[in-house]
N, C-alpha and C positions, 0 to 999 in steps of 0.2 A: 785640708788645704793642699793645693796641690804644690809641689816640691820646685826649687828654683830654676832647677833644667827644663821644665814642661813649662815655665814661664816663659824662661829665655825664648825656646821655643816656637811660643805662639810669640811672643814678641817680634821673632826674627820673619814668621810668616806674614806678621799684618803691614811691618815695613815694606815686605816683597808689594805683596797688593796694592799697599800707596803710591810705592813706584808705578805699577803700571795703570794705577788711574791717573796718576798724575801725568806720566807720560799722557793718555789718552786725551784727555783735558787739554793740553797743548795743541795735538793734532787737531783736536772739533773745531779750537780756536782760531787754529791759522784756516781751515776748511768753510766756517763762517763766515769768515770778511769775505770769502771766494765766491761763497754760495749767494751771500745776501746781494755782493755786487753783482754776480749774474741775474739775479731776479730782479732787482731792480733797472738792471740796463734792458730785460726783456717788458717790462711795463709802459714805454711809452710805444710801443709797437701794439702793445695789445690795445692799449686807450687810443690808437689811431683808427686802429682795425676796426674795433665798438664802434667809433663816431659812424666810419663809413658805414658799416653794416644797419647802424641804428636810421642817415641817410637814405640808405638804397630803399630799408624796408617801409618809410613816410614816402619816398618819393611816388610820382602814377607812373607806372610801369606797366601798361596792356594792361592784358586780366589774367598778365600768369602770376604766379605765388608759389613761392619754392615749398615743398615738403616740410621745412626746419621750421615754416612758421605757423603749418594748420596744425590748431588745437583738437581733440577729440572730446566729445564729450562725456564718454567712459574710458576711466584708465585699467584695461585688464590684463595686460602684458605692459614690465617696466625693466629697465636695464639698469643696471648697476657699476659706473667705474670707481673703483676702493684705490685709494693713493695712499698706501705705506711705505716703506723705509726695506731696505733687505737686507739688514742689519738691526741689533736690538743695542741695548746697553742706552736706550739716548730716555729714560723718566716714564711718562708716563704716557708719550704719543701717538703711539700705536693704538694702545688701548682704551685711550680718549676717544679714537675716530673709528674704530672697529664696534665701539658703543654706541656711537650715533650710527653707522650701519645697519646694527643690529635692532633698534627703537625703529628705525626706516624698514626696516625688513617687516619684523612685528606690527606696526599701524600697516602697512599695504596688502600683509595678507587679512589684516581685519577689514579693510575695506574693499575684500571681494578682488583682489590681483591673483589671475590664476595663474600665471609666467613670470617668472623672474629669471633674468641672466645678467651674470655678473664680466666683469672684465676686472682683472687688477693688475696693480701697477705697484710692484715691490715683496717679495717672498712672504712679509709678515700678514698682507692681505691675502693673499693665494691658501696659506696656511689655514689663515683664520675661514676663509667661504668654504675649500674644501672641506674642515670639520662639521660647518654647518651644514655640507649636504648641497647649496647650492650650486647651481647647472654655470660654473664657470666655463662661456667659451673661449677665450683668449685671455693673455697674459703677458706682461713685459717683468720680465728680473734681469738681476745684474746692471741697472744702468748705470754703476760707478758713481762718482761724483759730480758728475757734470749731465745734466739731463742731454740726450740726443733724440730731436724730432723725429727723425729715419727708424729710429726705435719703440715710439710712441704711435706712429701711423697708422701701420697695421694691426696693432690688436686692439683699436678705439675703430679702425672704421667696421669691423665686424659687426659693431654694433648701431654704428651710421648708416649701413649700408640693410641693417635690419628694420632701423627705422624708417630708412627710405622705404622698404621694400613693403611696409606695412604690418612687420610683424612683431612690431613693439609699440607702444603708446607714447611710450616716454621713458630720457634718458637722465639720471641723474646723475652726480659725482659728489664723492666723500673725500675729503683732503684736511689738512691741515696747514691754514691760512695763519700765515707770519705775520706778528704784531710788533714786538720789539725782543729783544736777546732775550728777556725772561718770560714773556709771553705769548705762547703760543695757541691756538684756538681754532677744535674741529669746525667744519661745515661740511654741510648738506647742499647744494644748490641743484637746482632743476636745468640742466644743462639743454635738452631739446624736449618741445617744438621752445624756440627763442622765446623769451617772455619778454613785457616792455622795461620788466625791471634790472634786467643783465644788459640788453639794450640800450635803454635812456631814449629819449624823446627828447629828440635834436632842436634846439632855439629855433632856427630857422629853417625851411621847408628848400630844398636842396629839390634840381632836376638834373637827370644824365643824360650825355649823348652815346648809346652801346655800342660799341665794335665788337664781333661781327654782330652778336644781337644780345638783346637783356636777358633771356635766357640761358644761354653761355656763363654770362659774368655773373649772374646772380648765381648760378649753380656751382661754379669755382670759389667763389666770396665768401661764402656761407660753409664751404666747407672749411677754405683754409680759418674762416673765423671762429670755426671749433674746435681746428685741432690749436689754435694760439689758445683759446681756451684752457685746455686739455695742457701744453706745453706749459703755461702762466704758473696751473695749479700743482703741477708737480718741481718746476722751481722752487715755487713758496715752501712747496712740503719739505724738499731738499733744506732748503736754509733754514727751515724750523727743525728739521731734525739735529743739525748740527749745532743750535744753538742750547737746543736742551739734552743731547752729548754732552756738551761746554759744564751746561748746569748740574747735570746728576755725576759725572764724573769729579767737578770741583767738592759735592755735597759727601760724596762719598771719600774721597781724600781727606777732608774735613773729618769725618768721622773715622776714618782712619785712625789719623793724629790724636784723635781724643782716646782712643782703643789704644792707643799705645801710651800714652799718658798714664789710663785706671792701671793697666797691666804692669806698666813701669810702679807704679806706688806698692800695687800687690807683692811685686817682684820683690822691693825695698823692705815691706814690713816683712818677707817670710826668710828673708837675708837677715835681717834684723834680730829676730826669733831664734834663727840658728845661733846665730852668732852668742845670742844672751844665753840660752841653754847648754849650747860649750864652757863659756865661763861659768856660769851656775856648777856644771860639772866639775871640770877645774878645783873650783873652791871649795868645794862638796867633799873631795878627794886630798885637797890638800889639807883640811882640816881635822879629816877622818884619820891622816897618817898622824 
C-alpha cells in the first residue's frame, strides 16, 4: 500500500488537473453561446442564397449551364474538403469525421477513383490526410474562433477552379454538423456538381431579367453559393466543437472529483492503519515494561 505522502501527492496533482478542466469547461462555455450565435445568424443568408441558386438553376436561361451543375457519368478524380478543429481536448469529434473520411476514401478507391485531392480546414485534418498519404493541395489552419471568409477562399477555390477546369469529377466535404449542445454529428455531403437535394426544387417557377448577361450572374452566384456553403459548414464545425470541449471537459472534471474522492478514502484508511499500529505499539511496549 502505498504510504500517505504519495497519497497526499497524487491527491494534490488530480486537484491541479480539475482546476484546469474546469477552468477549460468555462471558456468552451462562454465560446459556445458565441459560436452557436454566429452560425445561426449565418443560416438565413445561406437558406437565401439556396432559394435563389435553387431559382436561377429551374429558371430557362439560353442554353448556357454553368460547370457546378453538369453531372459526369464516371467519377475518377474526386476532391476532398476535411473540416476539423486545430485544437484537440473537445471528445470524440475529430475522430468521428476523420472516420467518415476515411470509409469515403476507402469506398471510392473501390469504386475505381484514380485521383483524390484533399483540402483541409483545421490542423487535426491536415495531420490526419498527411499520415494517410493523401495529395493535400491547400490548407486553412489557425482560423481562431470566429470563422473568416478571406481565409476560407483560397484554399476551397483550388479545388473550384480544378473542377472548373476539368480535373476533378466531383467535390465533397466532411464536417461536423451541429444538432444541440450534446449532440454532435459527422457528414459527408456531395458539394459539386450542385445536386437537386442541397438545392431544393423551388414551389414556383421563378424568371430573371440579367444585368449585364446570365452568364455573368450565374457564374458569380454559384460561386459565392459555395463558398457560403463552405463558410455554413465550418461555423457549424466551430460551435460543435465547442460544445463537446463544454461536454468532455465537464466529464472529465466529474471524474476528477470522484479520483479524489477513492484517493481521499485510501488516504483515510492508510492514516487510519498508522495510526492504530502506533498505539498497538504503544501498548505492546507499555505492557512489556
Amino acid at each position: 500500500m502505498a504510504s500517505g505522502k504519495e497519497i497526499r501527492t497524487k491527491i494534490k496533482s488530480v486537484q491541479n488537473t480539475r482546476k484546469i478542466t474546469k477552468a477549460m469547461e468555462m471558456v468552451a462555455a462562454s465560446k459556445m453561446r458565441k459560436a452557436q450565435d454566429r452560425m445561426r445568424a449565418a443560416r438565413p443568408y445561406a437558406e437565401k442564397i439556396r432559394r435563389l441558386a435553387a431559382h436561377l438553376s429551374q429558371a430557362n436561361v439560353t442554353d448556357y449551364k454553368h460547370s457546378f451543375l453538369i453531372h459526369k457519368d464516371q467519377i475518377k478524380r474526386v476532391g476532398l474538403i476535411l473540416v476539423t478543429t486545430d485544437k484537440g481536448l473537445c471528445g470524440g469529434l475529430n475522430t468521428n469525421v476523420q472516420r467518415v473520411a476515411l470509409n469515403a476514401l476507402k469506398s471510392w478507391e473501390d469504386a475505381g477513383v484514380t485521383e483524390i485531392r484533399a483540402c483541409c480546414v483545421g490542423n487535426k485534418g491536415l495531420g490526419f490526410m498527411q499520415r494517410l498519404g493523401v495529395n493535400v493541395v491547400s490548407h486553412a489552419v489557425h482560423l481562431g474562433d470566429k470563422p473568416a471568409l478571406e481565409k476560407l477562399i483560397g484554399p476551397v477555390k483550388v479545388l473550384l477552379d480544378a473542377f472548373q477546369q476539368g480535373k476533378l469529377d466531383a467535390i465533397h466535404i466532411a464536417y461536423t454538423r451541429f444538432i444541440n449542445t450534446m449532440k454532435q454529428e459527422p457528414v459527408l455531403e456531395q458539394l459539386l456538381p450542385l445536386t437537386g437535394d442541397k438545392l431544393g426544387t423551388p414551389d414556383t417557377s421563378w424568371d430573371y431579367l440579367y444585368e449585364p448577361d446570365p452568364q455573368v450572374v450565374i457564374d458569380e452566384l454559384l460561386v459565392r453559393y459555395v463558398e457560403t456553403l463552405v463558410y455554413q459548414t465550418v461555423a457549424e464545425n466551430m460551435a460543435s466543437e465547442q460544445s463537446a470541449r463544454m461536454v468532455a471537459m465537464k466529464a472529465a472534471s466529474d471524474n476528477a472529483k470522484n479520483v479524489i474522492g477513492e484517493l481521499q478514502l485510501v488516504y483515510n484508511k492508510t492514516r487510519q492503519a498508522a495510526i492504530t499500529k502506533e498505539l498497538s505499539e504503544i501498548v505492546s511496549g507499555a505492557a512489556a515494561v
